[in-house]
C-alpha positions in Angstrom: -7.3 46.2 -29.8 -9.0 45.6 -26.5 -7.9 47.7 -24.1 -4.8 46.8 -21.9 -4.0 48.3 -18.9 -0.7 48.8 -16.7 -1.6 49.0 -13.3 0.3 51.9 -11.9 3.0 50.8 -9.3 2.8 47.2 -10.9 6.6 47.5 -12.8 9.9 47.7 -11.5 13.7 48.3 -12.2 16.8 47.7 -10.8 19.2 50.8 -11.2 21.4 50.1 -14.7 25.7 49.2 -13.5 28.4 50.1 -15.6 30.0 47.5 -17.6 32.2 45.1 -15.8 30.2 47.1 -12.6 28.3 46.0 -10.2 26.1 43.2 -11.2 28.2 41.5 -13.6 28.9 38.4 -11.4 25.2 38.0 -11.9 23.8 35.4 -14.3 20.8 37.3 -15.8 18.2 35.0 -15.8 18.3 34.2 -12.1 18.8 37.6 -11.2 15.6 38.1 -12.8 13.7 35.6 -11.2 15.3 36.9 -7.8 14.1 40.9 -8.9 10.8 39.7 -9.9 9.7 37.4 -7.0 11.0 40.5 -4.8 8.6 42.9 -6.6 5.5 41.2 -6.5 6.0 41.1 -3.2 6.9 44.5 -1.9 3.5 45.5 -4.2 1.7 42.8 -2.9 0.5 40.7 -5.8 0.0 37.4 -5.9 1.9 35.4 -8.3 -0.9 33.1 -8.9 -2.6 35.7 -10.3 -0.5 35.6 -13.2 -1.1 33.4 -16.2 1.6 34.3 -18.9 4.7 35.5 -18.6 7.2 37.1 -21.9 11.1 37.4 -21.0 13.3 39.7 -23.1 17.3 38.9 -23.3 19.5 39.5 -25.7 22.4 37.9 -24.5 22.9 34.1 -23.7 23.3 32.4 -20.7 23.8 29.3 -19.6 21.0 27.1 -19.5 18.8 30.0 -21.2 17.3 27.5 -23.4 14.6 27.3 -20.7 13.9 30.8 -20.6 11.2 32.1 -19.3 9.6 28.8 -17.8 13.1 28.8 -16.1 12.5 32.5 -14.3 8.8 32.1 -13.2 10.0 28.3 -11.7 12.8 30.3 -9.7 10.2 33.4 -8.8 7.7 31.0 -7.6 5.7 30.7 -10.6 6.0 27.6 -11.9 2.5 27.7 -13.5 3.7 30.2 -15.7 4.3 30.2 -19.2 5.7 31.7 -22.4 8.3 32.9 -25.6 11.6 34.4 -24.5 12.3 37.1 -27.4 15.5 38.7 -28.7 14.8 41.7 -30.9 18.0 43.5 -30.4 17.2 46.8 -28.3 13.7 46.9 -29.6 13.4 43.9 -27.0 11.6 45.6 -24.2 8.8 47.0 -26.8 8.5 43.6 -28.1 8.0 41.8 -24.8 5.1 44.5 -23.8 3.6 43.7 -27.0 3.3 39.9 -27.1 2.0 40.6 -23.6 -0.5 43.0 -24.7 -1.9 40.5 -28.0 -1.7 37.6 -25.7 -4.1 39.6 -23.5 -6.5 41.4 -26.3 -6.9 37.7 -27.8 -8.7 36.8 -24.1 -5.6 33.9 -24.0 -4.4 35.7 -20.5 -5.8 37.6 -18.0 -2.8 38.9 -15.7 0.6 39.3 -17.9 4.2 39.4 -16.9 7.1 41.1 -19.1 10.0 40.7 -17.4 13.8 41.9 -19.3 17.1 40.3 -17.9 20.1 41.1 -19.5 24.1 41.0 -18.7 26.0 43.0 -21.6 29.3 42.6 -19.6 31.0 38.6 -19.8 28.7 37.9 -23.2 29.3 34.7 -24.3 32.2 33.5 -26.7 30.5 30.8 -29.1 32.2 28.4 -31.0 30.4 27.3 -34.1 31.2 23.7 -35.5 32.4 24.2 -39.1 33.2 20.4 -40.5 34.4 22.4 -44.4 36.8 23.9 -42.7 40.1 23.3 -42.6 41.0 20.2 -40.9 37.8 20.8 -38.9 38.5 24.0 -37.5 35.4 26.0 -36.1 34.3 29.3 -35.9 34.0 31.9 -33.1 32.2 34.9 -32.0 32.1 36.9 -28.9 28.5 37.7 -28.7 28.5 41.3 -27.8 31.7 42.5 -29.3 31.5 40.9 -32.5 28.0 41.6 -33.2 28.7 45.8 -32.0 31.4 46.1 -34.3 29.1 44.7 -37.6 26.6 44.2 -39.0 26.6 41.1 -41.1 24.0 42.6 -43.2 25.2 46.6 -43.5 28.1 45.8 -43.1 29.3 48.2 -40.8 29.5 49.1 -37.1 26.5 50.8 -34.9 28.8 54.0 -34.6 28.9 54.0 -38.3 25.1 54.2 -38.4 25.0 57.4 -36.5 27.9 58.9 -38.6 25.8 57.8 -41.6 23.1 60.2 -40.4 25.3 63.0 -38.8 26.8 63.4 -42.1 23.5 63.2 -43.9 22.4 65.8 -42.0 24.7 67.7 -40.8 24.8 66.6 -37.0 28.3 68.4 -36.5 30.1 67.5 -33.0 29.2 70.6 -31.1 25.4 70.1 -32.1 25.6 66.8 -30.6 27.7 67.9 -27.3 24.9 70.8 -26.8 21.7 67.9 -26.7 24.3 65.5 -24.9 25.1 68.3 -22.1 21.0 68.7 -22.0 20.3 65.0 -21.5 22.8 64.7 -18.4 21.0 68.2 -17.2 17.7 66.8 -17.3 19.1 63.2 -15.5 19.7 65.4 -12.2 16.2 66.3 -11.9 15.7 62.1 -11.5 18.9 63.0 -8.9 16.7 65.5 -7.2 15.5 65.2 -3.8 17.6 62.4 -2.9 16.7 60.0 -6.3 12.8 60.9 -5.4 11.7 60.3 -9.2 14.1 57.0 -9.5 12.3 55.6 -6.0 9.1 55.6 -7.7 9.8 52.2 -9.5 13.1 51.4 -7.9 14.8 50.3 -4.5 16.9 52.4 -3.1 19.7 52.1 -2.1 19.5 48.3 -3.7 21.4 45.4 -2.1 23.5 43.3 -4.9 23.4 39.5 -4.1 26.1 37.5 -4.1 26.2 34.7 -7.2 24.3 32.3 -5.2 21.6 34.9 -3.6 22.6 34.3 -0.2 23.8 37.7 1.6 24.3 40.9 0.3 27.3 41.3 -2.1 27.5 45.4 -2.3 25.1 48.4 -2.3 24.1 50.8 -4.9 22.8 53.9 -4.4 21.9 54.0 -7.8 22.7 53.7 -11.9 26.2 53.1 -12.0 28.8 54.7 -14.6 27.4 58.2 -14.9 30.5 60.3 -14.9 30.4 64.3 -14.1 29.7 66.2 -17.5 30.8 69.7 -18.6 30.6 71.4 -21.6 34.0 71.7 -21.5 34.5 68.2 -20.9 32.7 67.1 -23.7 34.4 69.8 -26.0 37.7 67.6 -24.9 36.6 64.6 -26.4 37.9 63.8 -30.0 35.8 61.7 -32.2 36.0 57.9 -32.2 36.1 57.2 -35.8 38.9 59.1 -38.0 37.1 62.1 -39.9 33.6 61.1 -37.5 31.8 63.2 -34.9 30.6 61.1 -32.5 32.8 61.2 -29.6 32.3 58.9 -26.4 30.2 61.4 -24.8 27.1 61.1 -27.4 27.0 57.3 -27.0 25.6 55.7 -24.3 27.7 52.4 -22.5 26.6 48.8 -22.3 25.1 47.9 -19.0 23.5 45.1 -16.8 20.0 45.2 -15.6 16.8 43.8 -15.2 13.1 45.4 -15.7 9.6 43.9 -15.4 6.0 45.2 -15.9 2.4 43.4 -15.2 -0.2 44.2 -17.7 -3.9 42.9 -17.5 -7.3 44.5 -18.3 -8.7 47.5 -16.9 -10.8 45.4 -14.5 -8.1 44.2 -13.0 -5.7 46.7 -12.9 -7.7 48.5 -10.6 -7.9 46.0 -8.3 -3.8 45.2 -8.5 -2.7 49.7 -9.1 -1.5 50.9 -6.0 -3.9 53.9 -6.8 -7.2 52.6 -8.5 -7.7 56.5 -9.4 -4.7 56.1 -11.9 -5.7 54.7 -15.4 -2.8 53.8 -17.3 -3.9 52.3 -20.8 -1.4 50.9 -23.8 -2.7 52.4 -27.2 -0.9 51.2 -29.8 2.8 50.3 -31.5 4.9 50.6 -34.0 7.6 49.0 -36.1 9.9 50.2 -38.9 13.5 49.6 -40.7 15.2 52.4 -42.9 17.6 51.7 -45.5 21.1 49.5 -44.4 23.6 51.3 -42.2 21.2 54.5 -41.2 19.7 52.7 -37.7 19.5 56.2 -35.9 16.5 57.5 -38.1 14.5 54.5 -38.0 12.7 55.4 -34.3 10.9 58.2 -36.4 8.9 56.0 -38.7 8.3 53.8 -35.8 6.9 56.5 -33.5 5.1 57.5 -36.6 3.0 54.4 -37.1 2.4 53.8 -33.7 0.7 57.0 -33.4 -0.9 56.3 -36.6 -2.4 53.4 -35.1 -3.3 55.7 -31.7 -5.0 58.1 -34.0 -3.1 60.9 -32.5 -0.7 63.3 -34.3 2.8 64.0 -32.7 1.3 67.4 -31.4 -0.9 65.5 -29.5 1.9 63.9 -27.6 2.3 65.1 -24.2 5.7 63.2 -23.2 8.4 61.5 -25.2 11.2 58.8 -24.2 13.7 57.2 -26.8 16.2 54.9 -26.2 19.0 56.8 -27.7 22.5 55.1 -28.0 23.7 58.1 -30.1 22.4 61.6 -29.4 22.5 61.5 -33.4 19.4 59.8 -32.8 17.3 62.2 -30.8 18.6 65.3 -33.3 17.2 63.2 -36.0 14.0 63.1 -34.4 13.5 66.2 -33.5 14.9 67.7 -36.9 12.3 65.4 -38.8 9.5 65.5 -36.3 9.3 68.6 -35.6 9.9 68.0 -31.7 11.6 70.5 -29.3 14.5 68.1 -28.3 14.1 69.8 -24.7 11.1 68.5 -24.1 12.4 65.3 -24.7 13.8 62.8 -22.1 12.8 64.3 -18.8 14.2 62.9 -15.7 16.5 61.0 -18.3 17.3 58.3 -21.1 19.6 55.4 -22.1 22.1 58.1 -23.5 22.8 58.5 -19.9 21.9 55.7 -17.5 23.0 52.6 -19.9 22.0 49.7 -22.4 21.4 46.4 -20.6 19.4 46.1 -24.1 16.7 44.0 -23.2 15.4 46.0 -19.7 16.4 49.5 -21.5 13.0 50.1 -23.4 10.8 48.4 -20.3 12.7 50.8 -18.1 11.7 53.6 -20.4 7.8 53.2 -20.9 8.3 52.9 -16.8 9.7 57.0 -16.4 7.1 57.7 -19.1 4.5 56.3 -17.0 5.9 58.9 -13.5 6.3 61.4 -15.5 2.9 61.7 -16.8 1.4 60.7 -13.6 3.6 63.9 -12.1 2.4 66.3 -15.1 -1.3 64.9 -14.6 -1.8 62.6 -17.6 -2.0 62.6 -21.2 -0.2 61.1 -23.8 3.1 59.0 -23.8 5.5 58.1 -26.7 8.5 55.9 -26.8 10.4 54.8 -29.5 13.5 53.7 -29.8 16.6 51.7 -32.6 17.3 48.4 -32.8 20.2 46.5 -34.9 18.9 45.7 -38.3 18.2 49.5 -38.8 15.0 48.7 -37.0 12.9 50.2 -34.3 9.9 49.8 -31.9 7.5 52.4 -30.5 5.1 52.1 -27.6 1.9 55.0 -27.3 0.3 54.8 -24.0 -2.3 57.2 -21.9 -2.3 58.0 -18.1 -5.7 59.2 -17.0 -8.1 59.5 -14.2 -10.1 56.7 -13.5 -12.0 57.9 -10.3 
């Protein structure tokens, strides 16, 4: 495809709350619309620059039937238009995609992908049912429900990643050793007073009240990251009789928002906070594996998106998953070949959260730092979806003086 840029600075996230935390007075999409219009300010791009816009949300709110015409109205843009998307986690690689076709095709020239998304308070649908008896409908609780099963599985997420733990012999102290790592390796973005998170994100970050008229709270930064210990974890029995997953190799739900301009190189330069930093999108990549084994499908993902790069996983200088089971990332690495250490620096969704929709936007965001801090080269993220699905992203960070 033609070749899309990311202008470096030009994305954004707010730190990730805890369930029930936080933000979770917050309806997502005009929490969004508040995050963005705050953004392009602080980085000094004009929103009339913009001429399509992709939101990502995965679960409803009201009025969300106006979507993302609805956000860029509230964030000033009310020029802007385009889909809002719901692919399940693989949501923020979606939303960079449609941004980067609607670009390659010449139908846009500046492109927003903005994620909102508030897993705590879900909604609780009622269905109309007129065959049943005497009328009576059917419900759902949106996040709750849809955790708990598949309706095509049949079975729960966590049952996915016992699925592959007992396929392959993930027992529970393999997955508490990677766990431990991945909370190591989320100090480092601690380090120097959040130095790595303050690339991309305010800090500390004033919470609105509902209406966005005075500051609520402050957070200093992701919320629900608890102290971790191998002898901690060890503590932890597993959730499912006979399983191994325990708490501590899942991640938690969370609330969030992340956004991302793309354009063309031309441009970029002239909106990147450093012209001399060439960020470039190379390719993606979609799979789905058999029912009721989601964990391994982020490998054929990865796979054909660097198929598409023409790069082999060798070539790969930095990696990010979205990894609600650790089961996931020993899969990968087992499979791939991969040292799982050299994996997830400065952090992943195992430890800071699932907002779902922001989670993969937030990740291609540390993979962008952290090459920029190793000097460039090649970036991979991939990461499950419900469905047994996945997404991957490939990008580059080079010179450009």
């Amino acid at each position: 495809m033609a070749e899309i840029a990311i202008p470096y600075g030009a994305y954004w996230s707010t730190p990730f709350a805890k369930w029930q935390g936080s933000l979770a007075h917050l309806h997502s999409l005009k929490f969004g619309a508040h995050i963005t219009k705050e953004a392009l300010a602080a980085r000094r791009i004009d929103p009339a620059m913009i001429d399509f816009g992709v939101l990502g949300m995965t679960v409803p709110q009201r009025n969300c039937f106006y979507g993302l015409p609805w956000l860029t109205g509230m964030a000033g843009m009310g020029h802007v238009a385009g889909p809002t998307i719901n692919q399940a986690c693989a949501t923020g690689a979606r939303i960079l995609q449609v941004a980067a076709d609607e670009l390659a095709r010449g139908d846009a020239n500046v492109a927003l992908a903005i994620a909102a998304d508030r897993v705590s308070n879900g909604a609780h649908l009622y269905y109309p049912a007129p065959h049943g008896p005497g009328g009576t409908g059917e419900h759902e609780d949106w996040v709750l429900d849809n955790f708990e099963k598949d309706p095509y599985g049949g079975t729960s997420m966590l049952q996915t990643a016992e699925n592959v733990a007992r396929l392959h012999d993930f027992d529970t102290q393999r997955q508490n050793e990677l766990t431990l790592l991945r909370y190591e390796q989320y100090q480092e973005a601690l380090a120097d007073d959040s130095a790595f998170l303050k690339r991309f994100m305010t800090l500390p970050f004033a919470v609105p009240d509902a209406r966005f008229r005075r500051t609520q709270t402050e957070m200093t930064g992701d919320e629900g990251i608890f102290p971790t210990t191998a002898e901690g974890l060890a503590k932890l029995k597993p959730v499912m009789p006979e399983g191994t997953v325990t708490f501590g190799g899942q991640t938690h739900p969370a609330d969030g928002c992340a956004g991302m301009v793309l354009t063309t190189p031309d441009k970029a330069r002239e909106i990147s906070s450093d012209p001399g930093i060439a960020i470039r999108v190379l390719a993606f990549g979609q799979a789905r594996v058999e029912p009721a084994h989601m964990p391994m499908a982020p490998v054929p993902a990865a796979q054909r998106a660097l198929a598409a790069a023409n790069l082999k996983i060798e070539q790969v200088n930095a990696i990010k998953t979205h990894n609600p089971f650790v089961v996931n990332d020993l899969y990968f690495a087992e499979t791939l070949g991969v040292d799982p250490a050299k994996m997830n620096r400065f952090g992943c969704s195992l430890i800071w959260g699932h907002p779902q929709g922001p989670t993969g936007v937030r990740a291609v965001i540390e993979l962008v730092e952290e090459l920029v801090l190793a000097g460039g080269g090649y970036g991979l993220y991939t990461g499950c979806a419900a469905g047994d699905s996945a997404m991957a992203v490939v990008i580059h960070v080079g010179d450009d003086r």
